[in-house]
Residue frames as a rotation matrix with the C-alpha (Angstrom) as fourth column:
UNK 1
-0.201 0.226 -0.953 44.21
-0.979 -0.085 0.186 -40.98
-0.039 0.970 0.238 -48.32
UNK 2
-0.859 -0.353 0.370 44.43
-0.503 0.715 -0.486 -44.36
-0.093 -0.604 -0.792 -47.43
UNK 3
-0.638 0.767 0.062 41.41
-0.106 -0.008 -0.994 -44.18
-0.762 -0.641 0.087 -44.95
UNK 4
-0.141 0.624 -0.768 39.60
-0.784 -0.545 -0.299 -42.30
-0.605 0.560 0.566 -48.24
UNK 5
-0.565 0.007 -0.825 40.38
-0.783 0.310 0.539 -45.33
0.259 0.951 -0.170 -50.81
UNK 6
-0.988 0.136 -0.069 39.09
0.152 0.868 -0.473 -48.08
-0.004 -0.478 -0.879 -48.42
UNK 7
-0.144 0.978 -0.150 35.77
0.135 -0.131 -0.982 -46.34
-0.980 -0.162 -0.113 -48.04
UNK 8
-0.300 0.247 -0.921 35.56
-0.797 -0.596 0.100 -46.50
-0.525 0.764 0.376 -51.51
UNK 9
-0.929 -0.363 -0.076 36.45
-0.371 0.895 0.249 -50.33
-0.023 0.259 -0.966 -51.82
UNK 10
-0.936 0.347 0.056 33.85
0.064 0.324 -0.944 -50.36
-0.346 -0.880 -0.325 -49.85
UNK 11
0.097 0.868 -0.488 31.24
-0.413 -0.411 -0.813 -48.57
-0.905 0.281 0.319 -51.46
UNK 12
-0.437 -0.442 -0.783 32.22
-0.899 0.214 0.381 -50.06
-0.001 0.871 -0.491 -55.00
UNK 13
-0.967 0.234 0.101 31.25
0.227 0.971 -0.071 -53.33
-0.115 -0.046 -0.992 -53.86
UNK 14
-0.495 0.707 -0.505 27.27
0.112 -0.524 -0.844 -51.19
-0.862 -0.475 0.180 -53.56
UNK 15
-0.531 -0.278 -0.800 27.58
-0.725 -0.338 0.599 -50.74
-0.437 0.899 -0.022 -57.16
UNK 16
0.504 0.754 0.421 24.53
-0.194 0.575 -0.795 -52.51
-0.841 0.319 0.436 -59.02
UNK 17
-0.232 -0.517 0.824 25.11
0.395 0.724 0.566 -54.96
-0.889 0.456 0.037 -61.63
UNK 18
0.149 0.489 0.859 22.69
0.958 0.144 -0.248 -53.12
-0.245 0.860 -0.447 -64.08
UNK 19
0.812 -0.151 -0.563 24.94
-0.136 -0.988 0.069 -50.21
-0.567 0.021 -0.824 -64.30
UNK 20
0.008 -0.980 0.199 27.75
-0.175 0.194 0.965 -51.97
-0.984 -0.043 -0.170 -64.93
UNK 21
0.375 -0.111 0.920 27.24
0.830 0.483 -0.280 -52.67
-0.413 0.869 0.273 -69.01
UNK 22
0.920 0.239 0.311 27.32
0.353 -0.850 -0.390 -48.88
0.171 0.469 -0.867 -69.49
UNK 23
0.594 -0.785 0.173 30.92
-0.715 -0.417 0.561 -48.59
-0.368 -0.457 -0.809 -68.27
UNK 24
0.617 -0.589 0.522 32.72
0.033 0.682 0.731 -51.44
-0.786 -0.434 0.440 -69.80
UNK 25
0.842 -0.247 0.479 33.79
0.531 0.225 -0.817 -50.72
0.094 0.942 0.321 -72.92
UNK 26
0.451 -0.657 0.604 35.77
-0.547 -0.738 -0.395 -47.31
0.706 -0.152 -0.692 -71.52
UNK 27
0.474 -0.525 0.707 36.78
-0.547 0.454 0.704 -49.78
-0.690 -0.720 -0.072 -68.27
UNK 28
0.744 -0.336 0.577 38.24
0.527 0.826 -0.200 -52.41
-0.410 0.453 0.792 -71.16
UNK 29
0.527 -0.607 0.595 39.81
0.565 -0.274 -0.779 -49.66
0.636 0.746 0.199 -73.36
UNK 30
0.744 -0.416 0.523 41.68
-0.659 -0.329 0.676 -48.08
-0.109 -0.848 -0.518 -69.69
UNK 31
0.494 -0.499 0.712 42.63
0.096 0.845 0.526 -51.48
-0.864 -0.191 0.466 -68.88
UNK 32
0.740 -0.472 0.479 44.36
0.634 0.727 -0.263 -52.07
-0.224 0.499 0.837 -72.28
UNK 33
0.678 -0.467 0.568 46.31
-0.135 -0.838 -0.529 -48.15
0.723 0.282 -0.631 -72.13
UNK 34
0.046 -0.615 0.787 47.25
-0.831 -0.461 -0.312 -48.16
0.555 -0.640 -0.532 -68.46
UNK 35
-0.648 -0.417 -0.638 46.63
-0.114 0.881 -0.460 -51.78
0.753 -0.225 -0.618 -67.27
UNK 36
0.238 0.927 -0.290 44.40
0.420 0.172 0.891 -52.92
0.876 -0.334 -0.348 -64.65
UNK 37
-0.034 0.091 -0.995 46.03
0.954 -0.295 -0.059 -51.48
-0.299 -0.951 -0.077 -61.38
UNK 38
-0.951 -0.300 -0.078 46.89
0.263 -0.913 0.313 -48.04
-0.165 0.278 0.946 -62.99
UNK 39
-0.537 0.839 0.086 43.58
-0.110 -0.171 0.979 -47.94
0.837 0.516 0.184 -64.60
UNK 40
0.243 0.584 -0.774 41.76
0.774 0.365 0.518 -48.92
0.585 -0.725 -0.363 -61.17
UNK 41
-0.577 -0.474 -0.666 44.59
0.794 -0.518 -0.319 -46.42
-0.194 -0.712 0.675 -59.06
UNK 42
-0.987 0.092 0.128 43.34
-0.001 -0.815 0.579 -43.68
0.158 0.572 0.805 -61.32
UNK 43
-0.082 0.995 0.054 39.81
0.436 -0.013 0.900 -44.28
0.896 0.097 -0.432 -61.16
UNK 44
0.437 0.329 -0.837 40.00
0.890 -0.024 0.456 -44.57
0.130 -0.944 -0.303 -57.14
UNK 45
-0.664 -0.713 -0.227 42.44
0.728 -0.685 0.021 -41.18
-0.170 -0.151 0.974 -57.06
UNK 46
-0.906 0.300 0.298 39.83
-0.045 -0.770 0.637 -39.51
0.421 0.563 0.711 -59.09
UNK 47
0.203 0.970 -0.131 36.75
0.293 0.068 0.954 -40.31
0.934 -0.232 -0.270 -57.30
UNK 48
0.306 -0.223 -0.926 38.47
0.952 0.041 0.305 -39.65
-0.030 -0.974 0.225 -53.82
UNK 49
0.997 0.074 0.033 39.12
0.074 -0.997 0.010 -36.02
0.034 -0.007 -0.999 -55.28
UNK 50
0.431 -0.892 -0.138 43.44
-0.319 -0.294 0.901 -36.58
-0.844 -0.344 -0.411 -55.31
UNK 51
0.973 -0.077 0.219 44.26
0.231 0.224 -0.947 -36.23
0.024 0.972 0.236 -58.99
UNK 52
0.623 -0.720 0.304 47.38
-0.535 -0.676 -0.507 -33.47
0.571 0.153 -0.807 -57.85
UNK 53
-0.291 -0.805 -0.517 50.80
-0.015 0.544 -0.839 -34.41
0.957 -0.236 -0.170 -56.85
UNK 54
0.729 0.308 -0.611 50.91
0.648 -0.026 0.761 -35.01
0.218 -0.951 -0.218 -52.79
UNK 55
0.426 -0.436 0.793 52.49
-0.064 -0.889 -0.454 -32.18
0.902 0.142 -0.407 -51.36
UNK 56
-0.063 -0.572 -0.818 54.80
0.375 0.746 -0.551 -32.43
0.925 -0.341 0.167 -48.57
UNK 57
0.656 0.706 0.266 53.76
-0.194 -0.183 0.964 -32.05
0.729 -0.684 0.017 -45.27
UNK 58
-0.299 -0.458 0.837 55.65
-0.928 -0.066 -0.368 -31.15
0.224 -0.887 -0.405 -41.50
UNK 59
-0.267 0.148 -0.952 55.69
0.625 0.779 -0.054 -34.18
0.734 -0.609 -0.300 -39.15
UNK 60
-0.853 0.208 -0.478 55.48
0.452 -0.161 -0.877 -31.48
-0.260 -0.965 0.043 -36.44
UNK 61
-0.802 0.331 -0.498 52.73
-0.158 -0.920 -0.358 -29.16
-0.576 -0.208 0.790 -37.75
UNK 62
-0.104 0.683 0.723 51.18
0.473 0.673 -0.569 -30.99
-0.875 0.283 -0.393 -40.78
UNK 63
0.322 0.274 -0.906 51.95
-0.276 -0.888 -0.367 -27.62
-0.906 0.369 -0.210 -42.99
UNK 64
0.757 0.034 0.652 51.80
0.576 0.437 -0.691 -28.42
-0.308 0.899 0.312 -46.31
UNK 65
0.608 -0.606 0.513 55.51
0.125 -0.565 -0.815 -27.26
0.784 0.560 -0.268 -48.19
UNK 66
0.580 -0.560 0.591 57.54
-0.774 -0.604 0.188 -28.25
0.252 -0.566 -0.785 -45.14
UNK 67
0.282 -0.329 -0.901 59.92
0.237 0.934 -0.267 -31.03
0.930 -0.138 0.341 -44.15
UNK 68
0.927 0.009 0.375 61.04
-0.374 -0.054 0.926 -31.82
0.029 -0.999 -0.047 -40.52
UNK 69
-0.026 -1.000 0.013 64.28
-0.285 -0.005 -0.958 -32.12
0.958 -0.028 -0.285 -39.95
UNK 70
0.993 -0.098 -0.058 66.10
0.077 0.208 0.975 -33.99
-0.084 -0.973 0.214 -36.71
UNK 71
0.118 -0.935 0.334 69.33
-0.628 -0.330 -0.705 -32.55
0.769 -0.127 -0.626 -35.43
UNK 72
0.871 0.489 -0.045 71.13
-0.086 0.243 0.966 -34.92
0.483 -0.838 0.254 -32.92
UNK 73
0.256 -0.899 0.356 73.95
-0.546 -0.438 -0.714 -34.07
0.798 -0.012 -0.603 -30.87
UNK 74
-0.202 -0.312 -0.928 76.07
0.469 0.802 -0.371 -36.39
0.860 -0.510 -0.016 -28.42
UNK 75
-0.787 0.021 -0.616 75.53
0.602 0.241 -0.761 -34.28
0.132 -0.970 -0.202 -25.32
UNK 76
0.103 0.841 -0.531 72.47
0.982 -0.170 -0.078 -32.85
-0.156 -0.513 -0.844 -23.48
UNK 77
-0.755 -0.319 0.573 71.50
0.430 -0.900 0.066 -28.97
0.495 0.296 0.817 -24.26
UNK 78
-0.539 0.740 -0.402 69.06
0.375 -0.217 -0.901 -26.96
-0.754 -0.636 -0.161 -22.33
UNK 79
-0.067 0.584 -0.809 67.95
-0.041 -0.811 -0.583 -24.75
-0.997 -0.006 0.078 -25.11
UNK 80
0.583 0.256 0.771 66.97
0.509 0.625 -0.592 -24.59
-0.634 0.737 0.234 -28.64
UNK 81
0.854 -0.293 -0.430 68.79
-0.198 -0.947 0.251 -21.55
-0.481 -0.129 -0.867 -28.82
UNK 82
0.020 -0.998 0.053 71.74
-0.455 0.038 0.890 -24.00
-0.890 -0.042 -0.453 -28.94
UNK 83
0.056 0.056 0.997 70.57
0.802 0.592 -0.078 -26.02
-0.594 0.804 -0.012 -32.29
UNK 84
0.945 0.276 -0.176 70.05
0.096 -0.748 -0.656 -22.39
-0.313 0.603 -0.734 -33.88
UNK 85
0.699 -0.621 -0.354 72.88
-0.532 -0.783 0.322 -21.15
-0.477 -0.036 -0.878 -33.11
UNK 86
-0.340 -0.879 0.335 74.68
-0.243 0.427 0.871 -24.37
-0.908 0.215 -0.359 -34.86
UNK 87
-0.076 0.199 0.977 72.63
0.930 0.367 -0.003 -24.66
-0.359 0.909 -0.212 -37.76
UNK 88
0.804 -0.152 -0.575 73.23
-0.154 -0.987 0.046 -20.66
-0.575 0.052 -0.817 -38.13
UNK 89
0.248 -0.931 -0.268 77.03
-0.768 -0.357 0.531 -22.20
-0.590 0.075 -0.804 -39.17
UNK 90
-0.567 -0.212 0.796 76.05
0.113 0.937 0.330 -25.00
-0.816 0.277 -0.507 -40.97
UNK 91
-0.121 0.593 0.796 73.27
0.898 0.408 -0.167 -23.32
-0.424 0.695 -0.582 -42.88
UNK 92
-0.659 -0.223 0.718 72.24
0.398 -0.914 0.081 -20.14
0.638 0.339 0.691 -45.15
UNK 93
-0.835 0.522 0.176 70.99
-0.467 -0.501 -0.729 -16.85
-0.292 -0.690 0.662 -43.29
UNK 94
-0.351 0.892 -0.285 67.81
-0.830 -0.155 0.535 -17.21
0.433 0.424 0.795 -45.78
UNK 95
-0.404 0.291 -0.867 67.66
0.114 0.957 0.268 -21.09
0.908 0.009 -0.419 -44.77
UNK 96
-0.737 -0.099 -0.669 67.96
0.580 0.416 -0.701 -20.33
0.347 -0.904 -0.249 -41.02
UNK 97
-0.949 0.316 -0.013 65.28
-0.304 -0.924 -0.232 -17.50
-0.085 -0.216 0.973 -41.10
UNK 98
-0.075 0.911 -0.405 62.62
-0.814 0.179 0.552 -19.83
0.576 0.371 0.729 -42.09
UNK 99
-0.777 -0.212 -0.593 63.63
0.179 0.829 -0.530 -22.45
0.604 -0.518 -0.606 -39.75
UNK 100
-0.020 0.647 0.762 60.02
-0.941 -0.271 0.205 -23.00
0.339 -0.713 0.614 -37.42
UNK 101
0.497 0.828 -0.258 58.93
-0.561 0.534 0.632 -24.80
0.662 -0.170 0.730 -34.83
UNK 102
-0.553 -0.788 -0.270 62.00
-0.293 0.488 -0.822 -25.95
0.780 -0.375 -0.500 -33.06
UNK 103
0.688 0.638 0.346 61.07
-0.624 0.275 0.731 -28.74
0.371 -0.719 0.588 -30.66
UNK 104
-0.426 -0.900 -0.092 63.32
-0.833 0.430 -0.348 -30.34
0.353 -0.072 -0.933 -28.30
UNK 105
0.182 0.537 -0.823 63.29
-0.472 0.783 0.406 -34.22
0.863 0.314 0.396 -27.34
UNK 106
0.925 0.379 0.015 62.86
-0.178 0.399 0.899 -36.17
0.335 -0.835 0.437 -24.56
UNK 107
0.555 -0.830 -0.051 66.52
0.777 0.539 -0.324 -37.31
0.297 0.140 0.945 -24.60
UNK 108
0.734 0.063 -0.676 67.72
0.271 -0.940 0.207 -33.76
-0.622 -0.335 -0.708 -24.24
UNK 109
-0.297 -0.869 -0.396 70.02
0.098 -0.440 0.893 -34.13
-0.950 0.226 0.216 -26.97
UNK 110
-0.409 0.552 0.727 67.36
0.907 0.334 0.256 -34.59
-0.102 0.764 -0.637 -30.08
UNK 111
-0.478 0.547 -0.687 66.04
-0.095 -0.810 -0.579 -31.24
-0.873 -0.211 0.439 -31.51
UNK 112
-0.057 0.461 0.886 63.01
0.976 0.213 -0.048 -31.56
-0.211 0.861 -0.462 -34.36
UNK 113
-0.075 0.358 -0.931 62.25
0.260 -0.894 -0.365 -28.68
-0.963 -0.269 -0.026 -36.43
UNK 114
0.399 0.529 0.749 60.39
0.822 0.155 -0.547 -27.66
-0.406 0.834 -0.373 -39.66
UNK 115
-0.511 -0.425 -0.747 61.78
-0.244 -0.762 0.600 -25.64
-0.824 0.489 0.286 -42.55
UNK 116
0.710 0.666 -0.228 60.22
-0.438 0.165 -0.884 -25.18
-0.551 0.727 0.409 -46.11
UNK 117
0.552 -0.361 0.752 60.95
0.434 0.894 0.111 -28.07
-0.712 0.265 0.650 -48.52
UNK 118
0.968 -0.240 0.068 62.85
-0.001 -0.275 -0.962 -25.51
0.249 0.931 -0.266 -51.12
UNK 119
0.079 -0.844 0.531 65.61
-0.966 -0.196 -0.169 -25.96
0.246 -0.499 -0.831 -48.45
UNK 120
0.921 0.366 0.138 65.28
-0.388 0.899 0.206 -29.54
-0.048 -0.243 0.969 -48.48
UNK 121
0.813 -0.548 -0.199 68.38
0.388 0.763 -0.517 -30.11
0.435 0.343 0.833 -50.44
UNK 122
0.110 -0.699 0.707 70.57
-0.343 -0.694 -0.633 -27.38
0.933 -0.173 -0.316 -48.73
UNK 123
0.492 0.194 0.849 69.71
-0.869 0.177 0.463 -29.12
-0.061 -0.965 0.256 -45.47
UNK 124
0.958 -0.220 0.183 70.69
0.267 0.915 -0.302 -32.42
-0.101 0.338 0.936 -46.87
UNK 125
0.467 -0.836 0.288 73.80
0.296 -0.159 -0.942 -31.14
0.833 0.525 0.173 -48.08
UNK 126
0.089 -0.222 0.971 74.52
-0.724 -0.684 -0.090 -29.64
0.684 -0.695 -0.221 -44.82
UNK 127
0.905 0.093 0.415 73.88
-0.307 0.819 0.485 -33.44
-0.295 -0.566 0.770 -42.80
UNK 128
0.835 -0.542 -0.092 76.37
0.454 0.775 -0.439 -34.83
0.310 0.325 0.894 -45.20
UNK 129
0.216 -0.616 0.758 78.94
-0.042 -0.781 -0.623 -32.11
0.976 0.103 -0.194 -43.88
UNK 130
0.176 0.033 0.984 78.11
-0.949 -0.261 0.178 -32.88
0.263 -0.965 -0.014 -40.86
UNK 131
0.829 0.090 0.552 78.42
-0.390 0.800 0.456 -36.68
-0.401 -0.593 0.698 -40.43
UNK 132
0.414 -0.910 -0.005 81.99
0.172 0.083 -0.982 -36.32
0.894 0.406 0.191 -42.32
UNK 133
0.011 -0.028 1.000 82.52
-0.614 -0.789 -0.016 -34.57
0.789 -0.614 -0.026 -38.56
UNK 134
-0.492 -0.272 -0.827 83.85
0.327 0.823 -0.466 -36.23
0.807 -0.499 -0.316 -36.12
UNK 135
-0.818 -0.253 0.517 81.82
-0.357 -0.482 -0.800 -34.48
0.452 -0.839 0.304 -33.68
UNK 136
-0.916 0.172 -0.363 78.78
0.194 0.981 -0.024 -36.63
0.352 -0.092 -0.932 -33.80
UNK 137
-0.410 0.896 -0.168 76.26
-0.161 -0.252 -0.954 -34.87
-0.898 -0.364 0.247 -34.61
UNK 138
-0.919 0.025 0.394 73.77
0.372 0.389 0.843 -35.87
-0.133 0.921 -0.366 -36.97
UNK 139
-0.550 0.667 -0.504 70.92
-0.495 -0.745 -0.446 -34.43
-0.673 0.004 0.740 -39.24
UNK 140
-0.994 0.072 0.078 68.49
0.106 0.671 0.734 -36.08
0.000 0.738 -0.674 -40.93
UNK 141
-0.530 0.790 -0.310 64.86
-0.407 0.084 0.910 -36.03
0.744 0.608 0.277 -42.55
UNK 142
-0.791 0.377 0.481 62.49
-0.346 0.373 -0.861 -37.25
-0.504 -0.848 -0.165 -39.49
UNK 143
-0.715 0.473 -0.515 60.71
0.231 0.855 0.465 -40.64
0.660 0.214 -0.721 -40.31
UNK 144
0.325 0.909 -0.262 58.73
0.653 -0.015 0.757 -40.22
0.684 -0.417 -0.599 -36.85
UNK 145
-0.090 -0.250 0.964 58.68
-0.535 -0.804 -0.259 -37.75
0.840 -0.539 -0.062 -33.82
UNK 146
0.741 0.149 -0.655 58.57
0.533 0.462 0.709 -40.20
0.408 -0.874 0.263 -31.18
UNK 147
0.039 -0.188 -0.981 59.51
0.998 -0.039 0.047 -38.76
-0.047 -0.981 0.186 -27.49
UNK 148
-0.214 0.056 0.975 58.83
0.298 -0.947 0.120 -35.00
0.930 0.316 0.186 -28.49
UNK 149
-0.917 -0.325 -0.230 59.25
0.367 -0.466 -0.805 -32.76
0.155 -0.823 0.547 -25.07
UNK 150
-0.023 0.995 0.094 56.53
0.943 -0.010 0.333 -32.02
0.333 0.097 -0.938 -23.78
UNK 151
-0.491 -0.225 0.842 55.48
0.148 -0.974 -0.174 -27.84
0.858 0.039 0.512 -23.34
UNK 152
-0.760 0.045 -0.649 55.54
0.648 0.146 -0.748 -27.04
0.061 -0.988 -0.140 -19.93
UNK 153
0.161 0.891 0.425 52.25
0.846 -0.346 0.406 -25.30
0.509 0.295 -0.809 -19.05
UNK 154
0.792 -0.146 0.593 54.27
-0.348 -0.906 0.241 -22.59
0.502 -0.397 -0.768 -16.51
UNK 155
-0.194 -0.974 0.118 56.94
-0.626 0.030 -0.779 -22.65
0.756 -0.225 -0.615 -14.47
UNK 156
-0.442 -0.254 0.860 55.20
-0.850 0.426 -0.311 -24.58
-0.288 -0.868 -0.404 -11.78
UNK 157
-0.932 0.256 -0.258 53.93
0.055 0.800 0.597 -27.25
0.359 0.542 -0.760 -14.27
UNK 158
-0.311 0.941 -0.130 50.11
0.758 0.163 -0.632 -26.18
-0.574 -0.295 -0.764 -13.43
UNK 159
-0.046 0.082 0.996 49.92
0.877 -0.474 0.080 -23.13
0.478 0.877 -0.051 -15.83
UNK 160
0.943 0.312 0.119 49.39
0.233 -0.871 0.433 -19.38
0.239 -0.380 -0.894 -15.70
């Protein structure tokens, strides 16, 4: 969205002066409702086509209506098997049934994985439970996915 408002800045600037008389009275009477950035934000939101809330969006997948979650545990695990099977006892059935994507991390003790955001707060509620635990593992919202495992391509790392 960003990207989307710059190339507007941009193009704005394209904008002939001898349009501009036909637009000021409604630009003046914006500016004195919603103020000049609000009144500008809006303008650029609406021409860039993002009037609706932003919906939340996977770090691993990008699926709109998911959040990523990072589970990290003090020692090394081989499988993801093993993060299920502990967020099986930490979360509901319904929560853990929707749990996708499970990706482990480079570290071998770091597992990401996406769940829909109506389980945001049950997850959350479930971290704090956990970092009362002295067992040192921790759960939390993922900021970024840096060192995500790569997927091996076969068993002899050449595919097939």
């Amino acid at each position: 969205m960003k990207a989307t408002a710059r190339d507007i800045a941009i193009s704005l600037k394209m904008v002939s002066e001898d349009v501009l008389p036909y637009f000021t009275d409604i630009a003046a009477e914006l500016i004195s409702e919603e103020g000049a950035q609000t009144a500008l934000a809006k303008a650029l939101a609406l021409i860039s086509g993002h009037t609706d809330k932003v919906q939340q969006r996977s770090l691993l997948t990008s699926q709109e209506g998911f959040i990523t979650f990072v589970a990290h545990f003090p020692n090394e695990f081989h499988s993801p098997s093993y993060v299920f099977s502990f967020l099986r006892r930490m979360l509901s059935a319904q929560a853990c049934d929707e749990i996708k994507g499970m990706k482990k991390m480079n570290d071998q003790r770091t597992a990401a994985f996406d769940i829909p955001v109506q389980f945001k707060e049950e997850v959350e509620e479930a971290a704090k439970r956990i970092a009362a635990d002295p067992q040192g593992v921790t759960l939390e919202a993922a900021k970024t996915l840096e060192g995500l495992e790569e997927e091996e391509r076969g068993r002899n790392g050449y595919g097939g």
